[in-house]
N, C-alpha and C positions, 0 to 999 in steps of 0.2 A: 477341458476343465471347467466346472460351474462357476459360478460369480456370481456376485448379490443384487445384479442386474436378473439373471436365471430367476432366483429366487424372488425376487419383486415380483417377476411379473407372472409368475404362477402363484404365489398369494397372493396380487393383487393389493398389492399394498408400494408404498415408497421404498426407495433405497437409503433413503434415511433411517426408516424404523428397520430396515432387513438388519442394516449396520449395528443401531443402537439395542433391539433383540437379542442378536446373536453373544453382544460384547457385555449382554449382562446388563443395562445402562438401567439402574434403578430409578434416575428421574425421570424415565421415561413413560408416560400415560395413556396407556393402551390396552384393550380389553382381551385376557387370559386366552382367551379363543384366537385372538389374532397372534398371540405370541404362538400358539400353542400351535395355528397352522404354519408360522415362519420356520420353527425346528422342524416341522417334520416336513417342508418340501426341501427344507437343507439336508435334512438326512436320507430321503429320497435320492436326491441328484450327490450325495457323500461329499459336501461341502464342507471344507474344515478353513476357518478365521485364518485371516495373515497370521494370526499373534502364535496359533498352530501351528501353523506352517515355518513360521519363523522357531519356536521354538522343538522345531525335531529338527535344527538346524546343527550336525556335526562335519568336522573336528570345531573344537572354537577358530575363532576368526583371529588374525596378528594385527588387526588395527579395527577399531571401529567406524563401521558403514554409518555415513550421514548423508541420509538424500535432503538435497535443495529442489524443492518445488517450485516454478516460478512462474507466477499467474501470467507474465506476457511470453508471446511467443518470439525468438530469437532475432526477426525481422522489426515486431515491434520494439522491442529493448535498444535496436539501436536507434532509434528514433526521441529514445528518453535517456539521456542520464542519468538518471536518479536513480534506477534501480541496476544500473550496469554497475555502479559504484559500490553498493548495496552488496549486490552478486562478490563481488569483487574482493572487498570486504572479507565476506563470509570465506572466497577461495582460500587468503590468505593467511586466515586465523587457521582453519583443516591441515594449512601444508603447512603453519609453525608446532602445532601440536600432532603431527603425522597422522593424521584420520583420513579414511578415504571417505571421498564428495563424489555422488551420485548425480549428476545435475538432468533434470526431467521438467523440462519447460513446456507449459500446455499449450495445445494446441486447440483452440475453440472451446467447445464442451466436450472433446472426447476426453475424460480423464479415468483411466481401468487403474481400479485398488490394482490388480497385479503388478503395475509397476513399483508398487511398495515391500515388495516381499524378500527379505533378507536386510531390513535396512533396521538398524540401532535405535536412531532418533531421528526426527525430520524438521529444517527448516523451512516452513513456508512464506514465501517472498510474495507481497503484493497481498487481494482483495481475495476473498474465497467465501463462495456461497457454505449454507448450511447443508444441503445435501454432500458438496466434496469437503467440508468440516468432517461430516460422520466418516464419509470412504475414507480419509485420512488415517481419524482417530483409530478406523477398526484396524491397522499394523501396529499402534504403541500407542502407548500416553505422554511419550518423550516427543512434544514438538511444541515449537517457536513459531508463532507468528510475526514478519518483522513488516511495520508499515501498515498495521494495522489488528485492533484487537478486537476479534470474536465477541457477540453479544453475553453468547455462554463463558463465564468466568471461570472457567475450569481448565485454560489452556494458559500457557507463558505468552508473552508478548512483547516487545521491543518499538518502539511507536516515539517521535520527535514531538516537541513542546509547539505545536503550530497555532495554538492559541496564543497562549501568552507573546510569542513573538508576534504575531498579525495587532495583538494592541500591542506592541510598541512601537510598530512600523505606523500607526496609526497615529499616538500620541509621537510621534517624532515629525511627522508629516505636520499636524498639528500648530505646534510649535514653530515648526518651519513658517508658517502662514499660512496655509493649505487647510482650504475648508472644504472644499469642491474637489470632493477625491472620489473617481472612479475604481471597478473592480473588471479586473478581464483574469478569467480562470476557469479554469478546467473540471471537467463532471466525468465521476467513473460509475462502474457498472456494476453490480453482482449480476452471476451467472446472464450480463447483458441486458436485465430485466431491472432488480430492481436499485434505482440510487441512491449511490453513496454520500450522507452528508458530509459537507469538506469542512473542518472546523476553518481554513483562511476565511473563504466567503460567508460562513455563518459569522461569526464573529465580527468581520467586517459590517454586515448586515445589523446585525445585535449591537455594535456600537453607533453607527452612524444613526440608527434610526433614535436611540436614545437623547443624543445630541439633536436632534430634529435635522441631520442635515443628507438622511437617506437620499438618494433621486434612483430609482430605479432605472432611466433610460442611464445610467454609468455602467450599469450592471451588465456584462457579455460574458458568456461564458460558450464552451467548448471542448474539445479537447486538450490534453498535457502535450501539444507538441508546437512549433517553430509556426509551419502551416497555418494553424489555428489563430496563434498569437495574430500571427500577418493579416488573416481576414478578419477575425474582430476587431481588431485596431481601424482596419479599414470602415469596416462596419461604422466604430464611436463615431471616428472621423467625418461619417453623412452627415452627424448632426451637431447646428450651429453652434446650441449650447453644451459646451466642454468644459469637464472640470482642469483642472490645472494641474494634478498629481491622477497616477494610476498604478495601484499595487495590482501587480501582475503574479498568476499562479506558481508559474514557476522560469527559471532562466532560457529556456527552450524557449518557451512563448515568448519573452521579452525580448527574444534573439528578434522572432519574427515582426514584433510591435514596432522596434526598433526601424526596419527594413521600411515599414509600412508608414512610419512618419518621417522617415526620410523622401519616401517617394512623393509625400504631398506636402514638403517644403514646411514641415512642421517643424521647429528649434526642440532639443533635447539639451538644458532643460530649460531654457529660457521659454518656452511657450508650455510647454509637457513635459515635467516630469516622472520620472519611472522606479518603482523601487521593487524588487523581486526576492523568488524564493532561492535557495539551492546553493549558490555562489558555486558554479561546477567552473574550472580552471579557464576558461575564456572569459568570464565575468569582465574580470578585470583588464581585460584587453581590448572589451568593444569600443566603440566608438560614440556618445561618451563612457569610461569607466565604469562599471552598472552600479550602482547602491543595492542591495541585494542580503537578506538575511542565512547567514553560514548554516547549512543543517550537516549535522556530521554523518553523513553515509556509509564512509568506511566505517567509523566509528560501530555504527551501528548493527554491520552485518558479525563483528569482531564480538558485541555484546551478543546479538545472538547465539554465537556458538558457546560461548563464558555460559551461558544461560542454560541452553540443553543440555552440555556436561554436568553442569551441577545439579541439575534435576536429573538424572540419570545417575549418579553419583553418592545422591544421596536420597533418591527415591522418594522426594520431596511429594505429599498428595495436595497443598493448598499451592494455589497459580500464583504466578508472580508479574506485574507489568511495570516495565523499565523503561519510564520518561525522559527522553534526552535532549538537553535542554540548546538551543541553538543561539548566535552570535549575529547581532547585523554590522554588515561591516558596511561603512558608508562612505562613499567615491561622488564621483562628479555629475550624475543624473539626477540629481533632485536641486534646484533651486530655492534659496534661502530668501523667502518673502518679508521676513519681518524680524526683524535684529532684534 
């Protein structure tokens, strides 16, 4: 069977535009002739859209098919919390409303449109380039983005308040007496090429330097995992001068910071304190207690599906993005400087 891979590369063109061609996609800016070669090597190789496919789909279906796409692969997700919860989430809202959940977790960049074929709606979990935006869009118009929203404003989306909370983690520290605050957090990837900016560290970045009290040797970053956390921590810790507080990406990393200022006889928080993202159910049992800002995970996979039913439901055309807004909850890792 042909694919819009086929099609690319005998018109010599993207699988972007094969997608956005085929599905009709008016804001798309491309000259008559290149549309006009994309139908006809599709009708050459008898290419017909998911959305085709899906619809010569009989007898009707007894429950509605929701595929979950999920940009990490099954080895990596257990490395993060954050999006297990997420997944999780999404599992359990499908089995209260009896829907069947498709779960198709990527592997690298092989990602085939075919595995979207016969599916209702779809939620996609994590980061996703604009090329697998289009592969997406071309089976429906019914999908959720959670954990992140598309530049194109024409998709739903489910996304946590990670500004406003990073200034209050900020102005709490602050307050505390903490002027000399560090950043150790995590950088992802589209399609592994280009970076994702994190509102934590931006924000971080956008306040401290306002205050004049940026230092850029504070600033490490890495990846979202334990590992990471554990070697830049190590890293800050080469050098003499250290701030006194360290918001950290997220509770995985702080797991590992933790580890790594334990090993160099460093006080938590009498010397360094620590305040994190996530609050994931060990939080509060490390050693000290984590200070850590609550982000509602389940919560959020449970909004996704609320989200795609009702755009599915009501055939909704203008997008929707649903901010949710998260709690710090604050323990025994942060030292109080100034009463």
């Amino acid at each position: 069977m042909a694919t819009i891979r086929d099609i690319a590369e005998q018109a010599g063109v993207s699988i972007s535009t094969v997608s956005r061609v085929l599905n009709h996609d008016d804001t798309l800016s491309v000259a008559d002739e290149t549309k006009k070669r994309v139908f006809e090597v599709a009708q050459s190789l008898n290419y017909k859209t998911l959305r085709e496919r899906n619809s010569l789909q009989s007898p009707p279906k007894e429950k509605m098919r929701i595929g979950l796409i999920h940009w990490y692969s099954e080895v990596q997700e257990l490395g993060d919390p954050y999006y297990m919860a997420i997944r999780l989430g999404i599992e359990q809202e499908c089995f209260q409303r009896q829907l069947e959940l498709v779960k198709l977790f990527k592997q690298g960049s092989d990602f085939q449109p075919e595995w979207l074929e016969g599916l209702d709606g779809i939620i996609a979990l994590g980061k996703f380039g604009e090329e697998e935006i289009d592969i997406i869009h071309e089976g429906t118009d019914n999908i959720v983005f959670v954990d992140y929203s598309p530049k194109r404003q024409e998709h739903d989306s489910v996304v946590s308040d990670f500004r406003t909370s990073t200034l209050e983690v900020l102005e709490f520290l602050l307050e505390a007496g903490h002027s000399r605050i560090g950043y150790i957090g995590g950088v992802e990837y589209l399609d592994g090429k280009e970076k994702i900016k994190d509102e934590r560290e931006q924000t971080f970045f956008e306040f401290m330097s306002m205050r004049n009290l940026y230092n850029p040797t504070y600033l490490h970053t890495g990846r979202f995992t334990a590992e990471d956390g554990y070697s830049l921590m190590k890293e800050a810790l080469a050098h003499m001068d250290r701030p006194t507080a360290y918001i950290v990406g997220s509770d995985s990393m702080a797991v590992g910071c933790l580890r790594a200022l334990h090993e160099n006889g460093v006080q938590v928080p009498e010397e360094i304190s620590i305040v994190s993202f996530n609050d994931i159910p060990t939080s509060a049992f490390l050693h000290p207690p984590l200070t850590t800002v609550k982000v509602h995970t389940e919560f959020m996979g449970e909004t996704a599906v609320e989200l795609l039913l009702e755009r599915m439901n009501t055939k909704r055309a203008i997008s929707k993005k649903v901010v949710i807004p998260t709690k710090l909850m604050v323990r025994d890792s942060v030292k109080i400087l100034a009463e």
